[in-house]
C-alpha positions, -999 to +999 in steps of 0.1 A: +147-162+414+169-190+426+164-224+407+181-255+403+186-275+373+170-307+360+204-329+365+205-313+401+178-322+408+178-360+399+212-362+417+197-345+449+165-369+448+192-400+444+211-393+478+180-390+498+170-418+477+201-438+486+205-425+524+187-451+552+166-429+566+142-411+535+137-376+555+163-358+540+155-325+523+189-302+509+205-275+525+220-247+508+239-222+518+258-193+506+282-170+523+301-138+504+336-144+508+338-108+486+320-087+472+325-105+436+320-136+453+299-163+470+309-195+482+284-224+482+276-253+505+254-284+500+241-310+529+216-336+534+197-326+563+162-339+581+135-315+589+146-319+625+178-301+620+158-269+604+165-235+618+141-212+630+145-184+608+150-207+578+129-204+542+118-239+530+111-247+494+097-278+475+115-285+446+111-319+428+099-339+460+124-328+488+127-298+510+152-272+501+162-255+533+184-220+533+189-190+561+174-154+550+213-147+544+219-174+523+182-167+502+197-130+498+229-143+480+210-169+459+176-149+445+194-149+414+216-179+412+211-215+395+224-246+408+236-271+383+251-307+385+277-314+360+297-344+351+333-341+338+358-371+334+339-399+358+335-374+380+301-347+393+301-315+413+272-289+421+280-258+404+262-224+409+260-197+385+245-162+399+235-143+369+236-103+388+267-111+405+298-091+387+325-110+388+360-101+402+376-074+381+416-078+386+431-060+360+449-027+368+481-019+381+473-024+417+459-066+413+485-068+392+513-058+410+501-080+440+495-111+416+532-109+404+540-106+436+527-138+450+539-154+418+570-141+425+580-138+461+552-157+481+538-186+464+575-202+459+582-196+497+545-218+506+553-240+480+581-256+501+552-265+525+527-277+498+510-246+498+496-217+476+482-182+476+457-167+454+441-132+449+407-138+448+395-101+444+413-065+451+377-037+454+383-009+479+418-009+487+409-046+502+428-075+492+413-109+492+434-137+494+425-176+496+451-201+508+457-236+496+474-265+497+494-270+531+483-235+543+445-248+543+439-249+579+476-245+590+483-236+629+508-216+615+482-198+588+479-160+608+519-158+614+525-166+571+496-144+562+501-115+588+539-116+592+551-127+557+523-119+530+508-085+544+541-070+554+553-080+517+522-068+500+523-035+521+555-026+521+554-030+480+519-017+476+514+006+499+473+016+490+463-013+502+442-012+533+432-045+547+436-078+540+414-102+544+420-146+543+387-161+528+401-193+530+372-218+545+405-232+565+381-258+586+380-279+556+419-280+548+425-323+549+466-319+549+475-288+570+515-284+570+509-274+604+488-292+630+487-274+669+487-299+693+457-303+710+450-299+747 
């Protein structure tokens, strides 16, 4: 059963506490970006802004709002608030979700190659590849850095890093960017807008 922490929860009741308008509940969402892993989302947001298939909890005084997807992927997850040098982030923990298993020759192979051939060709544009998870013959890569919601993101991924990874590794079937590129803040590459 999803449940968030006592720290979360007083950090949670603070921003609606310190936001102008008092009608704020949380809304949480989670979205599998493979099948080792989830990535989650937090956002003040009024009961106004609810959707229609949404399940709403009462946790500690505000609403907690999440899809039917999202509940799926977080029956089993804990949300935490944790402080580390000045600073706090919301960290989940899903206790029945295995986590990425990238050992082997195949995850290994690719992860020398990125170290070895891709990451130091990005790096001249400030950014990074990483193997997130290999299951299935599918690769799953997030980019960073410069390449986080780059114009030029599809040409490096399908031109340079899939012909490379291919051409070296040749069981691999698909592969698949689970970078959440609308939240890159320094693109290397910005298209001009029309």
């Amino acid at each position: 059963m999803f449940s968030i922490s006592d720290s979360a929860k007083e950090k949670i009741a603070g921003m609606i506490e310190s936001a102008t308008d008092k009608s704020y509940g949380v809304r949480i969402k989670a979205t599998a970006i493979s099948p080792h892993q989830v990535d989650y989302k937090i956002d003040l947001q009024k009961d106004e802004q609810g959707e229609p298939d949404d399940i709403i909890g009462n946790l500690a005084g505000f609403k907690v709002y999440m899809s039917s997807d999202s509940h799926s992927l977080l029956k089993d997850a804990i949300m935490d608030y944790v402080e580390s040098g000045g600073a706090g982030e919301f960290k989940f923990h899903n206790l029945t979700m295995p986590s990425p298993d990238l050992k082997g020759p195949i995850p290994e192979k690719i992860q020398a190659l990125l170290d070895e051939q891709v990451n130091p060709s990005v790096a001249a544009h400030g950014g990074h590849v990483s193997l997130i998870d290999y299951k299935d013959n599918i690769v799953y890569l997030e980019l960073g850095g410069g390449c986080k919601g780059c114009g030029m993101v599809n040409v490096t991924l399908k031109q340079g890093v899939e012909v490379l990874l291919k051409e070296h590794v040749p069981e691999i079937k698909e592969i698949l960017d689970v970078t959440d590129h609308a939240s890159g803040t320094n693109p290397y590459y910005q298209p001009s807008k029309k």
